[in-house]
N, C-alpha and C positions, 0 to 999 in steps of 0.2 A: 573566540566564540567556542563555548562547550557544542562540540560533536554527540549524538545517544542515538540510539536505536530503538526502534517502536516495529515491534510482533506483531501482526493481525491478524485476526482472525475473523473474516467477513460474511456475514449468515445474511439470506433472504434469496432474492433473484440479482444474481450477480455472474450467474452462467448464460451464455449465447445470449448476451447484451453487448458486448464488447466491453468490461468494465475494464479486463486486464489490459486494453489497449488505451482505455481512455485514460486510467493510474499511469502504463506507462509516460503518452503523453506529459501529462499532470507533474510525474514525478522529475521529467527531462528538464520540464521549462523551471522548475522551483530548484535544479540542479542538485539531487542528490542520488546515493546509490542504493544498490537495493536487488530485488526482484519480485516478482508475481508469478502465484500459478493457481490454476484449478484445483480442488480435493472433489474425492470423488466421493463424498458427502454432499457435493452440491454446494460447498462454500469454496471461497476464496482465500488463498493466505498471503499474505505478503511483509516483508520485511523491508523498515527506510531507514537509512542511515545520513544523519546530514548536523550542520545548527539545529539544536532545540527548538524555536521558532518555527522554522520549515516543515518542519514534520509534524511539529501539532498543527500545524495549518492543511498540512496533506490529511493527516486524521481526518479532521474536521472536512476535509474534501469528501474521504471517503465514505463520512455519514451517507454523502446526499447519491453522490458516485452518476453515471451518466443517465441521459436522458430517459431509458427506457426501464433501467434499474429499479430495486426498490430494496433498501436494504432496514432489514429488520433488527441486525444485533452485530457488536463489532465488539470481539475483545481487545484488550490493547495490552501486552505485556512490555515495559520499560527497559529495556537493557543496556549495558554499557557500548556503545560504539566500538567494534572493532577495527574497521577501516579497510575490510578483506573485497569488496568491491568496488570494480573500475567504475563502472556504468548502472543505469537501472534496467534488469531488462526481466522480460517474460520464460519462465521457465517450463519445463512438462514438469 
């Protein structure tokens, strides 16, 4: 199974929601790696690394993103999988 990487870039209310904890969760159970962090624009960014499948499927998670969220616009830039993380975890 091809391994890729998917960039986001996450716009709307996605700050002191818990989104980055809820991604993290999200990103543990679907087992892939990566990270999350806050921009200080107000958006979120984050980076998955995993099967093709998995991550368009986390995308598609992070349209909707958790209960209190509301996300307006989500860039998604496609890259080749490098394979440089162990784990998914939450960054500063």
């Amino acid at each position: 199974m091809v391994n890729v990487r998917a960039h986001l870039f996450i716009q709307g209310r996605v700050q002191a929601v818990s989104y980055r904890f809820w991604t993290q969760r999200s990103a543990q159970s679907l087992e892939f790696t990566g990270w999350i962090k806050n921009l200080d624009d107000g958006r979120v960014e984050a980076v998955f690394e995993g099967p093709k499948e998995k991550v368009e499927e986390m995308v598609e998670k992070c349209k909707k993103g958790p209960r209190f969220s509301n996300v307006e616009h989500i860039d998604v830039i496609w890259e080749k999988a490098t394979g440089e993380f162990e784990e998914f975890e939450i960054t500063s």
